[in-house]
Steps between C-alpha positions, in 0.01 A plus 500: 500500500623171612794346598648193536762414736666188412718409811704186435834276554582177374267319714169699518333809321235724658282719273355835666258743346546837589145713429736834598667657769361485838290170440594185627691175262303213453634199407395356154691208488763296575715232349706286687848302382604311784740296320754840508570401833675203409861440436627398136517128587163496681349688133584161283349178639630267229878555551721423181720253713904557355659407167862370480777765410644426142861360657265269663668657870198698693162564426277814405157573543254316233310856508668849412229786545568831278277646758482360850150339592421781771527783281291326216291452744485859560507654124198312459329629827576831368316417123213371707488843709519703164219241402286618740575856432446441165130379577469787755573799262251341218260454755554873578544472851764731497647833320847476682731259620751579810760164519641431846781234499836363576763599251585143410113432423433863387746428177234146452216709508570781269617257264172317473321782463355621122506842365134550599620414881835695471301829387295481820730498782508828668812422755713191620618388867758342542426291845331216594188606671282171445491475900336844616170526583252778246549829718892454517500398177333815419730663688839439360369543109319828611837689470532334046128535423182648618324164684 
């Protein structure tokens, strides 16, 4: 049985297989999103410059975001991870899905996924673990699922 070990914050996702305990991770692939290391004004490039207040006394910003830029940014990192995943389980690369990931990008993830995704996740980490290398990796998750 495989598994899939999609390890992932707001700025890069890792995907493992796991071909069962004992045997080491290899990495499948990885996507990067270097623009969630930037700062909400440093997102937008063409700034909406300010708008005069009603009165006519102060100004406002031209732009009002319902959703600021960075965390667009990363709702749609997190459909283009489920994307992937997507491709992955119709390829049949994988039978299960562990998700490793900070609980402010864990909440973008789940939400991206489909049904067909949802039903194959076997456990959920709540950490960011995008930065340790396959053994350690293997490691920490040994203790949620059989890697």
């Amino acid at each position: 049985m495989n598994t899939w070990i999609l390890v992932a914050n707001a700025t890069s996702a890792l995907f493992w297989k796991s071909r069962g305990t004992g045997q080491d991770l290899e990495l499948e692939r990885r996507l990067e999103h270097p623009e969630g290391r930037l700062k909400n004004g440093e997102v937008t490039t063409d700034a909406g410059g300010r708008n005069a207040t009603p009165a006519g006394q102060g100004s406002r910003p031209a732009t009002q975001w319902g959703t600021a830029p960075r965390e667009a940014g990363a709702e749609k990192f997190a459909r283009e991870i489920a994307h992937e995943l997507s491709s992955g389980l119709s390829a049949k690369k994988f039978d299960r899905l562990l998700l490793a990931a900070p609980p402010d990008f864990m909440g973008k993830i789940r939400e991206s996924l489909d049904n067909r995704l949802q039903e194959k996740v076997a456990a959920t980490v709540v950490r960011d673990y995008t930065l340790l290398p396959a053994r350690e990796l293997r490691e920490k998750l040994a203790e949620v699922l059989l890697v």
